[in-house]
ROLUMVO-755461 format. One record per atom (N, C-alpha, C, O, CB): atom name; x, z, y; residue number from 1. Coordinates in pm, whole numbers, plus 50000, padded with zeros to 5 digits. Glycine has a CB too. Example, Ala and Ser with C-alpha at 12.3 -4.5 7.8 and 13.67 -1.06 7.14 Angstrom:
<rs>
- at/east/up/north/i
- N/51319/50780/49431/1;
- CA/51230/50780/49550/1;
- C/51320/50780/49670/1;
- O/51424/50846/49668/1;
- CB/51131/50905/49553/1;
- N/51285/50708/49775/2;
- CA/51367/50714/49894/2;
- C/51290/50787/50003/2;
- O/51341/50804/50114/2;
- CB/51408/50572/49940/2;
</rs>
This chain:
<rs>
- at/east/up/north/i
- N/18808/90034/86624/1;
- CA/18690/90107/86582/1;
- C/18702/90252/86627/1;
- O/18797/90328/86610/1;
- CB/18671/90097/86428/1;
- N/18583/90273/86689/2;
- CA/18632/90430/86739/2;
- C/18537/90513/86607/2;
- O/18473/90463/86514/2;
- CB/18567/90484/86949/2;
- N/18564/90673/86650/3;
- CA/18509/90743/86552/3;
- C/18399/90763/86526/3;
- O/18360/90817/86423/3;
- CB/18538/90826/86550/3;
- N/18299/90703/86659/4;
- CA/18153/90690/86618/4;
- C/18092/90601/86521/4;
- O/18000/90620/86441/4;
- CB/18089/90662/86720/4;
- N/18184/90472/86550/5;
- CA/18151/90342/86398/5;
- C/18161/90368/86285/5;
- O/18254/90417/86220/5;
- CB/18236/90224/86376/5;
- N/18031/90323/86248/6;
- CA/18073/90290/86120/6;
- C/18088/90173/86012/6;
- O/18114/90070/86074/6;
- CB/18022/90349/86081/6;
- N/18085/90155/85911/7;
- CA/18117/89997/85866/7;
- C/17966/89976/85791/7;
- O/17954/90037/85684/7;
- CB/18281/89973/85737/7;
- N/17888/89924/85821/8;
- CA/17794/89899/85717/8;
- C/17774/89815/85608/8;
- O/17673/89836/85541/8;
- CB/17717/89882/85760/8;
- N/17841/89733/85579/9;
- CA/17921/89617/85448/9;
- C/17966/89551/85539/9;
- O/17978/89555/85662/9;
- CB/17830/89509/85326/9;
- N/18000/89463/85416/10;
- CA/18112/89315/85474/10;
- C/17958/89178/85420/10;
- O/17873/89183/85331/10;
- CB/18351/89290/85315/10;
- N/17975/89125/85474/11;
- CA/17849/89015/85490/11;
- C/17917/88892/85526/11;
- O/18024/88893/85588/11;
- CB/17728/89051/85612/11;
- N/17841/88754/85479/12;
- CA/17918/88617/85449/12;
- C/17844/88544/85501/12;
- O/17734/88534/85448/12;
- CB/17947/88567/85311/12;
- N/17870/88470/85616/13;
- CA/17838/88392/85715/13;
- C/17806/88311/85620/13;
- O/17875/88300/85518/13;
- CB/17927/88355/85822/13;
- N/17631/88205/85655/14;
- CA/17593/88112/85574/14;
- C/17517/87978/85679/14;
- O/17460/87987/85787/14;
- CB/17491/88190/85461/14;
- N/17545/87862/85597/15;
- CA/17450/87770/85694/15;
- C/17307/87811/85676/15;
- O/17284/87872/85572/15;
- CB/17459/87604/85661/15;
- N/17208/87789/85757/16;
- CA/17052/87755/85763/16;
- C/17057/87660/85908/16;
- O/17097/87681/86022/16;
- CB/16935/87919/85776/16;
- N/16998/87556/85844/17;
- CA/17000/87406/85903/17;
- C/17084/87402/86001/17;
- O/17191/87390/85940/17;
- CB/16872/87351/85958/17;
- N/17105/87403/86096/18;
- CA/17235/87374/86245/18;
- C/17317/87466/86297/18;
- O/17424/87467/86359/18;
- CB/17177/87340/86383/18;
- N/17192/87589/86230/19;
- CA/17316/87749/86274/19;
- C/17350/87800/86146/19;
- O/17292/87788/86038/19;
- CB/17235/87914/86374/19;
- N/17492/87882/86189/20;
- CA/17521/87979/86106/20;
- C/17478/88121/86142/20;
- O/17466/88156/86259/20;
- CB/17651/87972/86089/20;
- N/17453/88209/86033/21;
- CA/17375/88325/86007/21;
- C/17414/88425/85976/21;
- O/17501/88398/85893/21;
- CB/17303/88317/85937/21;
- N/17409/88525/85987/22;
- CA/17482/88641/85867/22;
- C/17340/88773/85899/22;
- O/17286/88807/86004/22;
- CB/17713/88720/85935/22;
- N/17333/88791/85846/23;
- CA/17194/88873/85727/23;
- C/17239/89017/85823/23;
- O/17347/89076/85830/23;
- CB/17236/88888/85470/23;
- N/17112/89044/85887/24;
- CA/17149/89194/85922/24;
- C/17040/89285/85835/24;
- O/16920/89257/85833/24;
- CB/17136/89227/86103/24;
- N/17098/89393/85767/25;
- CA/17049/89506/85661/25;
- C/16930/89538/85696/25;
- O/16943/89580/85811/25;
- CB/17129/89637/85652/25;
- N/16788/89544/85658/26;
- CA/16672/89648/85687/26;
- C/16723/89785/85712/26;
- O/16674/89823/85818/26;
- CB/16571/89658/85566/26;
- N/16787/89859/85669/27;
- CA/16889/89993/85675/27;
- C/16863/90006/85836/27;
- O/16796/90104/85871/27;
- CB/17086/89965/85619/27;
- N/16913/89908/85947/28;
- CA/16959/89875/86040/28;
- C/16783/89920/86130/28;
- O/16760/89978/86236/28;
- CB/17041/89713/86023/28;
- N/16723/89882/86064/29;
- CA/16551/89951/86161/29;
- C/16557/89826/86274/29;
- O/16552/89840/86396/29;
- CB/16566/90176/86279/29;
- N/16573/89680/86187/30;
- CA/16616/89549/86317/30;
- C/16423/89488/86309/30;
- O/16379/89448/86201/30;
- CB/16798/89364/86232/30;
- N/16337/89492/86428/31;
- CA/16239/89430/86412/31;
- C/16234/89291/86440/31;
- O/16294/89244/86537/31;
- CB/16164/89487/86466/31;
- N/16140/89198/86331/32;
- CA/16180/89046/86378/32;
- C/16074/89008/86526/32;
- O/15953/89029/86542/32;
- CB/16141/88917/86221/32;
- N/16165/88951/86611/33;
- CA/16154/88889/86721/33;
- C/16271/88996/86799/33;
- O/16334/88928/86881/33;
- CB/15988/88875/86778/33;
- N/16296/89071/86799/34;
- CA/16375/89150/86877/34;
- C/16514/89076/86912/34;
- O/16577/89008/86830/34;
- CB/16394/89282/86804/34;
- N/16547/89097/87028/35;
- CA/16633/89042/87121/35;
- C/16785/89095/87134/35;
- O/16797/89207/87182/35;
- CB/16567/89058/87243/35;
- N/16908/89022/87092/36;
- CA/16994/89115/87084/36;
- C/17146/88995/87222/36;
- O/17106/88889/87271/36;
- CB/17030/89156/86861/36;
- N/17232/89024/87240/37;
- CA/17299/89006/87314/37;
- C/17442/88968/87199/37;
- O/17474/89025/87095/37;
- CB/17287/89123/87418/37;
- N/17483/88890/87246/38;
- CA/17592/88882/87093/38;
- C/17767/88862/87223/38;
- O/17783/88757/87287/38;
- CB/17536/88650/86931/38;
- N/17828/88932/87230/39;
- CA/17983/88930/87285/39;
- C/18078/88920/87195/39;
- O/18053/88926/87075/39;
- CB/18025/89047/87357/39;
- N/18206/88903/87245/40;
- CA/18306/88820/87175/40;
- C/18445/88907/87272/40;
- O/18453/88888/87393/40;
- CB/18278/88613/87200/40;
- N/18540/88996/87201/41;
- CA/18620/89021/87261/41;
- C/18711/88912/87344/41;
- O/18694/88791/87329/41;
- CB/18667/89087/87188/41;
- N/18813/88972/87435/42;
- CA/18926/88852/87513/42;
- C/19005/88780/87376/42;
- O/19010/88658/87363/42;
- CB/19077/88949/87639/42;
- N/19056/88861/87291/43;
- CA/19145/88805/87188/43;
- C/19030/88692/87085/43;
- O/19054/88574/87058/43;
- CB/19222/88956/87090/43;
- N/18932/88755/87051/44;
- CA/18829/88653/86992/44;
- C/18817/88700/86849/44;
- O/18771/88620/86767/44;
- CB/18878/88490/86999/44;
- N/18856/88835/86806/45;
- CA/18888/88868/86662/45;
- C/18762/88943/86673/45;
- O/18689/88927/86575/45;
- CB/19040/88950/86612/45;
- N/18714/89018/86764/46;
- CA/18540/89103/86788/46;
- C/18469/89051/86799/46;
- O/18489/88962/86882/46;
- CB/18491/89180/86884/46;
- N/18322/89052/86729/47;
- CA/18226/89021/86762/47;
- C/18106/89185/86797/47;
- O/18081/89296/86748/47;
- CB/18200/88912/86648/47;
- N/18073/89113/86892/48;
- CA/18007/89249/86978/48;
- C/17805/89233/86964/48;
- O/17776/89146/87047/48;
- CB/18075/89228/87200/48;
- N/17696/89273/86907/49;
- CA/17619/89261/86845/49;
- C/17550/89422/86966/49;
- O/17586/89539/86982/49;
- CB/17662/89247/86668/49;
- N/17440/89333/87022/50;
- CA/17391/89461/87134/50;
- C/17233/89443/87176/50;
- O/17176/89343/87219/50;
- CB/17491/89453/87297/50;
- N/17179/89588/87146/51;
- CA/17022/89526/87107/51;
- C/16938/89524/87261/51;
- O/16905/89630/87312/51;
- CB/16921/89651/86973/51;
- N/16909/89396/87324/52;
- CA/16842/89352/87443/52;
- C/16781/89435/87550/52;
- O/16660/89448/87535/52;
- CB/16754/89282/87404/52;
- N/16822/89483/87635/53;
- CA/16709/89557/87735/53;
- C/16582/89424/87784/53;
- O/16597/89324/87854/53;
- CB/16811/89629/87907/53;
- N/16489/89465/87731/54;
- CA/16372/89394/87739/54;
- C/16335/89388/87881/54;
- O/16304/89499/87923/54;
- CB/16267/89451/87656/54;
- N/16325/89243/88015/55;
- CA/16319/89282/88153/55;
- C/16075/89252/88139/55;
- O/16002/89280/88234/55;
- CB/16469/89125/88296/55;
- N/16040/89214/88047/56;
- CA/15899/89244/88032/56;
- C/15837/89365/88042/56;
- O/15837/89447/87951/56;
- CB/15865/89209/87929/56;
- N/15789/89378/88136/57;
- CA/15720/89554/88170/57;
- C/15621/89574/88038/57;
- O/15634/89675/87969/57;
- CB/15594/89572/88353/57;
- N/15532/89483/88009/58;
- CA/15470/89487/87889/58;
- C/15520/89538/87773/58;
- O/15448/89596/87692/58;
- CB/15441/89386/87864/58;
- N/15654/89517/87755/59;
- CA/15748/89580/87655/59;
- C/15878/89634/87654/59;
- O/15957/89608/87563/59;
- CB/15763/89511/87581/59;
- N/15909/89717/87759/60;
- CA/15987/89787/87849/60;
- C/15942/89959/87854/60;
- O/16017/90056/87857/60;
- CB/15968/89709/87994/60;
- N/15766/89952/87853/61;
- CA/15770/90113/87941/61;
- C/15698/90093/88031/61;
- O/15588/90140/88063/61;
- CB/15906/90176/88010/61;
- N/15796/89984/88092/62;
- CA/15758/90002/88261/62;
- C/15568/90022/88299/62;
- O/15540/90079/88404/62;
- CB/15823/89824/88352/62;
- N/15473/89981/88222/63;
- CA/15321/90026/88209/63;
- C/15261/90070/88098/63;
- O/15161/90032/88038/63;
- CB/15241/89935/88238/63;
- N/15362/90183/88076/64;
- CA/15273/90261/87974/64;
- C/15175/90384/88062/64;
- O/15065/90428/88028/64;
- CB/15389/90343/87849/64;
- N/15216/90402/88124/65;
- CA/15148/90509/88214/65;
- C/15061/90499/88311/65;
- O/14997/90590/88364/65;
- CB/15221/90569/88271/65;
- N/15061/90345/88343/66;
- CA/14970/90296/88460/66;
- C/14840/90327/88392/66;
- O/14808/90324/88273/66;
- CB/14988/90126/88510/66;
- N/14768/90359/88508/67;
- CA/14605/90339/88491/67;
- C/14548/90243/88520/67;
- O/14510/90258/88637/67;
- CB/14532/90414/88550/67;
- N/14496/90089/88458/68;
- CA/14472/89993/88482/68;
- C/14289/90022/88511/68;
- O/14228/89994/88615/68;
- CB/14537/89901/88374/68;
- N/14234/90082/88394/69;
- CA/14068/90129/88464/69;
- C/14102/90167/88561/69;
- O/14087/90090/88657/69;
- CB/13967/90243/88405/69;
- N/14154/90284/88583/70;
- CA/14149/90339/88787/70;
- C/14159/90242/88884/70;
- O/14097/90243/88990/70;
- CB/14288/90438/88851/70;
- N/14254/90138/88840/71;
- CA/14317/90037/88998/71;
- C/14199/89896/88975/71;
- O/14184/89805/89057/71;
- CB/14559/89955/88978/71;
- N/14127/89908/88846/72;
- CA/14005/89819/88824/72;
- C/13863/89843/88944/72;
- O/13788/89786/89024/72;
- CB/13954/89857/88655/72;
- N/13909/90019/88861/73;
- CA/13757/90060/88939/73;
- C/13755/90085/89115/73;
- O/13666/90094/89200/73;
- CB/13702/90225/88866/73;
- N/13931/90093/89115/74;
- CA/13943/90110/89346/74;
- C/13934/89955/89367/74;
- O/13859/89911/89454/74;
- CB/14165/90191/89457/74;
- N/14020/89861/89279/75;
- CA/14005/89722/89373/75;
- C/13874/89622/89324/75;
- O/13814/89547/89401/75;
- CB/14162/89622/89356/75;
- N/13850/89639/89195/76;
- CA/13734/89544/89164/76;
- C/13834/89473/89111/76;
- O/13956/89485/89127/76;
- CB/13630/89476/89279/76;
- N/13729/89348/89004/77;
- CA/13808/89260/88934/77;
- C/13689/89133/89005/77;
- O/13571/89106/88984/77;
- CB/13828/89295/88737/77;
- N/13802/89077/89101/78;
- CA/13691/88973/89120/78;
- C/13698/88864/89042/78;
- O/13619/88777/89077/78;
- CB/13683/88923/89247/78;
- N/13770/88834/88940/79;
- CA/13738/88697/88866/79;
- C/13587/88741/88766/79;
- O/13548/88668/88675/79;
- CB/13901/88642/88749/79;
- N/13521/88866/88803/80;
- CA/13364/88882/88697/80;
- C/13237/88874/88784/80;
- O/13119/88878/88749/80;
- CB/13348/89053/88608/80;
- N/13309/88859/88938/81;
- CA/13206/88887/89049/81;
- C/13102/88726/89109/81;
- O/13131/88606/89115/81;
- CB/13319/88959/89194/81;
- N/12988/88800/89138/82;
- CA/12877/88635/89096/82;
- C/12962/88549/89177/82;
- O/13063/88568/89245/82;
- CB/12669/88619/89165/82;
- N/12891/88453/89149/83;
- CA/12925/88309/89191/83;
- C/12847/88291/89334/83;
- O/12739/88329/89377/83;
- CB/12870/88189/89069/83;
- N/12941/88225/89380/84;
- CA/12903/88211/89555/84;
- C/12927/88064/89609/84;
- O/12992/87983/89542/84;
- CB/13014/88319/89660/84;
- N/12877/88034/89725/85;
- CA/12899/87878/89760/85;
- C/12832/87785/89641/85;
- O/12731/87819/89580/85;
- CB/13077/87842/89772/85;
- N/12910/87654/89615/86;
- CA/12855/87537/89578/86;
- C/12871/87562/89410/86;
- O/12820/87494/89321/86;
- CB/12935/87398/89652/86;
- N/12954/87675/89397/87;
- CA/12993/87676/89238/87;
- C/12850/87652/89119/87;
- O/12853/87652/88996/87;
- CB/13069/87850/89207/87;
- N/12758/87636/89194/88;
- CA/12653/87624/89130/88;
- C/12572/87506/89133/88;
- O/12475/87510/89057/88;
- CB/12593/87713/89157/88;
- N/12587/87403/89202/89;
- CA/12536/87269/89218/89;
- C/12488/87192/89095/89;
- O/12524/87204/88978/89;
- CB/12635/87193/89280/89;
- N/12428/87137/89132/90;
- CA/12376/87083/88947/90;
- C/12382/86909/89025/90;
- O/12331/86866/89130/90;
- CB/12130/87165/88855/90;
- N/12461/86845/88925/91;
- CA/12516/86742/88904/91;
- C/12418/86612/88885/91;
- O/12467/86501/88864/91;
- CB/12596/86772/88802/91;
</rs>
């Protein structure tokens, strides 16, 4: 443990149906669905608990800044544009 850790309790591994569980604290600011990475030292006595770099641009960052009206209004959205050819045939 280096000097940045700290201990936040001791907590008791429990069944829920096929997995085992152990309860992480609200304290902790853990949102549910959030993605975490779980490691295991060489000796096997660590367990290593590491919160996910998200590779979804949607929930990353990666388009918070894009301008989606601007690149709407230079390229057009053609899935709203009329109907052309036979798409109109009556059956």
């Amino acid at each position: 443990m280096t000097a940045e850790d700290r201990v936040i309790g001791e907590y008791k591994a429990r069944k829920v149906g096929n997995a085992t569980v152990i309860t992480i604290p609200s304290s902790l600011d853990v949102s549910v669905g959030e993605k975490f990475i779980l490691k295991v030292n060489a000796a096997g006595n660590q367990i290593i608990l590491e919160r996910a770099e998200s590779s979804n641009p949607w929930e990353n960052g990666q388009f918070d800044d894009f301008d989606f009206r601007k690149d709407l209004d230079e390229v057009g959205n053609y899935g709203m544009g009329e109907d052309f050819g036979k798409e109109k045939v009556e059956w």
